[in-house]
C-alpha positions as CSV (number, residue, x, y, z in Angstrom):
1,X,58.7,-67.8,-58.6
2,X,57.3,-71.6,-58.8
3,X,59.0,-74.5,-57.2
4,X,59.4,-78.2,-58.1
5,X,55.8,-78.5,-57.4
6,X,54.3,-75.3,-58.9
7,X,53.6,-73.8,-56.2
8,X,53.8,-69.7,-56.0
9,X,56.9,-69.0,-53.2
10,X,57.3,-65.1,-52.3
11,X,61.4,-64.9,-52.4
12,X,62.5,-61.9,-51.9
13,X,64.6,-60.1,-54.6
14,X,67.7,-60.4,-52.8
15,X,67.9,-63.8,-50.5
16,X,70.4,-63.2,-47.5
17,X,69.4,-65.8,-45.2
18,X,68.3,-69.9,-45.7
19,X,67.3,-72.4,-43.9
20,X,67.7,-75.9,-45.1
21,X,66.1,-79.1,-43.8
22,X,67.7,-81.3,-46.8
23,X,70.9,-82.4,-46.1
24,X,72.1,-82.7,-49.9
25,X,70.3,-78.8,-50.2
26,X,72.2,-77.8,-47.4
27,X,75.5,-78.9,-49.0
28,X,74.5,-77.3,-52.2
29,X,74.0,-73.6,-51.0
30,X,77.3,-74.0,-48.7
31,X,79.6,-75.0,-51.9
32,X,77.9,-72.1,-53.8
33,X,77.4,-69.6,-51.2
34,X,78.2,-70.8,-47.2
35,X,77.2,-67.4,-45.8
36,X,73.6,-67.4,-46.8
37,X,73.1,-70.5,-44.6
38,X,71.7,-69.7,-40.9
39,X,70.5,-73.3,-40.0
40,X,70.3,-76.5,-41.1
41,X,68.8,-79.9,-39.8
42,X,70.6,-82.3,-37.3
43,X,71.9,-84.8,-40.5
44,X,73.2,-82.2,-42.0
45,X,76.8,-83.6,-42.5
46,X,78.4,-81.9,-45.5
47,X,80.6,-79.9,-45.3
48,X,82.2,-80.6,-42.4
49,X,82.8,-77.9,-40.0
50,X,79.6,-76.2,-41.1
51,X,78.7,-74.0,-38.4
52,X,75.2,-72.7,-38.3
53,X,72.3,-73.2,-36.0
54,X,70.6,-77.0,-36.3
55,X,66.6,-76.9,-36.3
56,X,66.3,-80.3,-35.5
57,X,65.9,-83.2,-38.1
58,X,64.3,-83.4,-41.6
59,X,61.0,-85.2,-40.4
60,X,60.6,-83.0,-36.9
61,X,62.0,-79.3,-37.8
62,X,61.4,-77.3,-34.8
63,X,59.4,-75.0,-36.6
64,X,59.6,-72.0,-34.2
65,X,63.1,-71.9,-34.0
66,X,63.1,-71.4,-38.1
67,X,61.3,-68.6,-37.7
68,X,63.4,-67.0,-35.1
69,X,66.1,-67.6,-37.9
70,X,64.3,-65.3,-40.0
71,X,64.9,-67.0,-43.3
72,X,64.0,-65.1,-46.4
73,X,64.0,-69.3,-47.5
74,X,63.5,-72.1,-46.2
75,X,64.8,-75.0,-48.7
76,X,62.7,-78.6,-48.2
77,X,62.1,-81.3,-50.3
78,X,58.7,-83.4,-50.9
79,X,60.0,-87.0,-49.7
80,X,62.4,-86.1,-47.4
81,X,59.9,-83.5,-45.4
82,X,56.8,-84.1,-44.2
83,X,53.6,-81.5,-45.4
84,X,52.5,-80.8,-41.9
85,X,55.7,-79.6,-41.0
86,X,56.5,-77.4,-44.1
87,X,52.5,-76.1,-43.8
88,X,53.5,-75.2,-40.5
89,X,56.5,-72.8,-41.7
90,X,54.2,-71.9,-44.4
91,X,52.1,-70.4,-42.1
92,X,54.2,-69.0,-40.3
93,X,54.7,-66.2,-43.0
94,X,57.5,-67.9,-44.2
95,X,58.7,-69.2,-48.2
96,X,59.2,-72.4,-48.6
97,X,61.0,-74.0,-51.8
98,X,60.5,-77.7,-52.5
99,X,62.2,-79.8,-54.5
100,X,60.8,-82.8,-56.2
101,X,63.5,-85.0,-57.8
102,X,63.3,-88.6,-59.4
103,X,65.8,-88.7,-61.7
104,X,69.3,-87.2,-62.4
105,X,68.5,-85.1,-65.0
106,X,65.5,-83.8,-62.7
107,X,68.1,-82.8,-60.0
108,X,70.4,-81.3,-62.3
109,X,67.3,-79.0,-63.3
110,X,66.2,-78.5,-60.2
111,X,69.0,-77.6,-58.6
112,X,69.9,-74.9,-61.2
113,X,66.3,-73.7,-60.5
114,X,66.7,-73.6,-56.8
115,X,69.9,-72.0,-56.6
116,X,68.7,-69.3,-59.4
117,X,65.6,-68.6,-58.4
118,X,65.2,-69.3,-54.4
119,X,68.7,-68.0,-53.7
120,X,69.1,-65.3,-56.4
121,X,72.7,-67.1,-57.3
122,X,74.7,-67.6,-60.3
123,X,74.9,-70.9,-61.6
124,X,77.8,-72.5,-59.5
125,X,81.0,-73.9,-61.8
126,X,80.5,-77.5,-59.9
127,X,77.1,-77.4,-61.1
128,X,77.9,-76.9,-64.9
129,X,81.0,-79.4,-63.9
130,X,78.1,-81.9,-62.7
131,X,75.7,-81.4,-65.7
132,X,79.1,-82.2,-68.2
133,X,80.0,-85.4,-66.1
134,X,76.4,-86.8,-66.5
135,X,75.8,-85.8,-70.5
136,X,79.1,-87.8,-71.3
137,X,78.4,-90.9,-69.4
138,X,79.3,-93.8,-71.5
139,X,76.7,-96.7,-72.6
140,X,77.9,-99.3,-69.9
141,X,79.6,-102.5,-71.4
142,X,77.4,-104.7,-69.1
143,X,73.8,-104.7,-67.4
144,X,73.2,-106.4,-63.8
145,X,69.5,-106.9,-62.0
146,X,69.9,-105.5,-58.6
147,X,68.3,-105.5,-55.7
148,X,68.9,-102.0,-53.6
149,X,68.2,-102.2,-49.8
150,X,68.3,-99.3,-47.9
151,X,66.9,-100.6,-44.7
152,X,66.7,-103.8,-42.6
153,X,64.8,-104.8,-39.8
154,X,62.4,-105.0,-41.7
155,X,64.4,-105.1,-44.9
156,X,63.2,-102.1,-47.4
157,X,64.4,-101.7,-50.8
158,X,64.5,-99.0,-53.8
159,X,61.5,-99.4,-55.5
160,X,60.0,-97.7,-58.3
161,X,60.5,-93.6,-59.7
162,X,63.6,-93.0,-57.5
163,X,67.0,-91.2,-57.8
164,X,69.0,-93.9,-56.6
165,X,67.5,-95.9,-59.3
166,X,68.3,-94.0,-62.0
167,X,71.6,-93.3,-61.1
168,X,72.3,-97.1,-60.9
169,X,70.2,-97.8,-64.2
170,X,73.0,-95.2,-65.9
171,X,75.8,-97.6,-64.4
172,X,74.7,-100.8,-65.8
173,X,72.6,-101.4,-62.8
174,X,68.5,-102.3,-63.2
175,X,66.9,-102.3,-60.1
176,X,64.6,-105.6,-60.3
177,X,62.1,-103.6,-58.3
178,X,61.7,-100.4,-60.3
179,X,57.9,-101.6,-61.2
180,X,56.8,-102.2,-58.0
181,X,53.7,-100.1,-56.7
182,X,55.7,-98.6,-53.7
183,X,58.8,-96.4,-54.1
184,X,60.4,-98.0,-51.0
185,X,58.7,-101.5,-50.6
186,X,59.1,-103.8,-47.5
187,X,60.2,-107.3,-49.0
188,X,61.5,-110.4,-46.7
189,X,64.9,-111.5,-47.1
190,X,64.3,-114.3,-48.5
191,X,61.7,-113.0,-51.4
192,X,64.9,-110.7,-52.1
193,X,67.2,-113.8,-52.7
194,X,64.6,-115.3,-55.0
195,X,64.6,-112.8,-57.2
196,X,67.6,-114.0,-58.3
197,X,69.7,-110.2,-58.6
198,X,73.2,-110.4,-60.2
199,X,74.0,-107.5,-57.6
200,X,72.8,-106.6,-54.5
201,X,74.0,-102.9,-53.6
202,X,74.6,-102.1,-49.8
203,X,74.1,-98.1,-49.6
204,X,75.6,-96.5,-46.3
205,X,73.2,-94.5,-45.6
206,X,70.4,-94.8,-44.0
207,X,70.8,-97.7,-42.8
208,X,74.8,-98.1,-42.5
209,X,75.4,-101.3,-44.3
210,X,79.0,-102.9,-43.9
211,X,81.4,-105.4,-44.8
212,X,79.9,-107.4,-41.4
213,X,76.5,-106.4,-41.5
214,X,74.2,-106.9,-45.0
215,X,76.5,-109.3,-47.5
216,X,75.7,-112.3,-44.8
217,X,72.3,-112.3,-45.9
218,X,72.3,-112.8,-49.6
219,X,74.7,-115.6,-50.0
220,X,76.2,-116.6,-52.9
221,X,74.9,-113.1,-54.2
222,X,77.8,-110.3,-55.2
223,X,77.4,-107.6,-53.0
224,X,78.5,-104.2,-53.7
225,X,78.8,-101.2,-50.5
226,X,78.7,-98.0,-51.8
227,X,78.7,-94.6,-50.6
228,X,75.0,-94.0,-49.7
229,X,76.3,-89.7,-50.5
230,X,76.7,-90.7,-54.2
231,X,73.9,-92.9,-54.4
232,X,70.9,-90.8,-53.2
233,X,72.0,-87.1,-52.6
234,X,72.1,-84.1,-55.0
235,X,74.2,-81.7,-54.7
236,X,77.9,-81.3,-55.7
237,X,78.4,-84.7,-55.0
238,X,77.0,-85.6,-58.6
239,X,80.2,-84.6,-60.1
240,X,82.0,-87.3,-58.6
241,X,79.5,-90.0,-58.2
242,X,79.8,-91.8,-61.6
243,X,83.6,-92.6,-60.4
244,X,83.4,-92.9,-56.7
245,X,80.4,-95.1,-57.6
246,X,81.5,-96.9,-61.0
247,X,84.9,-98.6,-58.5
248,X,82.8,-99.3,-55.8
249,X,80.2,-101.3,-58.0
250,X,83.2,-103.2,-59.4
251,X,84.2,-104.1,-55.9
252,X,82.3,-107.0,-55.0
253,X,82.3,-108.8,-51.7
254,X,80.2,-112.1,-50.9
């Protein structure tokens, strides 16, 4: 078997026990199969109540505790998990599956991989649910320039070749930083509000933006806060994300 990246990963024929240190991973085995999960990281939030053992967070996995899990797979992902730590578990005898997703219709492939191939599961209803809900997305009526921050102090926003972008681009929304260099660039405040965005979309997650704390910087700007979930994980939230997303858009603050 060959993850997102190509590379060869030894899963067993029959997978029994995983370990995930993606929180939209972790959410996508327990709403196809909850007993196969042993741990998870710290942020993994969804679904509530899940009890397994936590291995610390995505970007510091205590590495010999997920071995003592004995994990016949341990589920990562290439941004969100850092190489020296998923070497480490690498060579500590164990498979590791990444994921590499920049796009929707990359998740909604890779996800079908991952759950066929490194979990040995049928393809989940929500999935197919998920893959419908995104093929009959309508043209939007209207197009907005956004700016996308997802981080403040300093500010950072969505830049180029991300999820998040793409989902918004399918909404009517252009990121006005999707041809920068960086993927998450680090640009002042005020260089934001000179780009002049229609929109400016307050994610959440990971920084928690609110009603009080993000639309006071771009004034005069709409501002939109949205469910930072929908925006950037994949899992079996993509088969509500177009609506949650779609009213939340529409609900502009200043």
């Amino acid at each position: 078997m060959r993850d997102d990246t190509g590379a060869e990963v030894p899963v067993p024929d029959r997978v029994r026990r995983v370990v995930s240190l993606v929180p939209s991973l972790t959410e996508t085995v327990a709403a196809t199969d909850p007993g196969l999960l042993v741990g998870a990281t710290d942020w993994c939030s969804h679904p509530a109540g899940l009890e397994v053992t936590r291995v610390r967070g995505t970007k510091n996995p205590d590495v010999e505790l997920v071995r003592a899990l004995r994990p016949d797979v341990v589920l990562a992902n290439e941004e969100e998990n850092r190489a020296p730590d998923l070497a480490a578990l690498r060579e500590a005898g164990l498979p590791v599956w990444v994921t590499v997703i920049r796009t929707v219709d990359q998740a909604l492939a890779s996800l079908r991989r991952l759950l066929t191939g490194a979990c040995r599961l049928p393809v989940p209803s929500w999935l197919e649910e998920a893959e419908r809900v995104w093929a009959a997305l309508p043209e939007p009526e209207r197009r907005r320039g956004a700016v996308i921050p997802v981080w403040r102090r300093p500010w950072m926003v969505v830049g180029r070749d991300t999820f998040a972008g793409d989902v918004l681009a399918r909404l009517g929304v252009d990121n006005l930083y999707a041809g920068h260099a960086e993927r998450y660039p680090r640009i002042g405040v005020g260089a934001l509000v000179a780009a002049r965005p229609d929109l400016v979309v307050l994610p959440d997650e990971p920084y928690r933006f609110t009603a009080e704390d993000g639309p006071e910087s771009f004034p005069q700007i709409a501002c939109a806060l949205v469910s930072g979930r929908h925006l950037t994980w994949y899992g079996p939230s993509l088969v509500t994300a177009p609506q949650v997303l779609r009213a939340q858009l529409a609900q502009e603050v200043r």
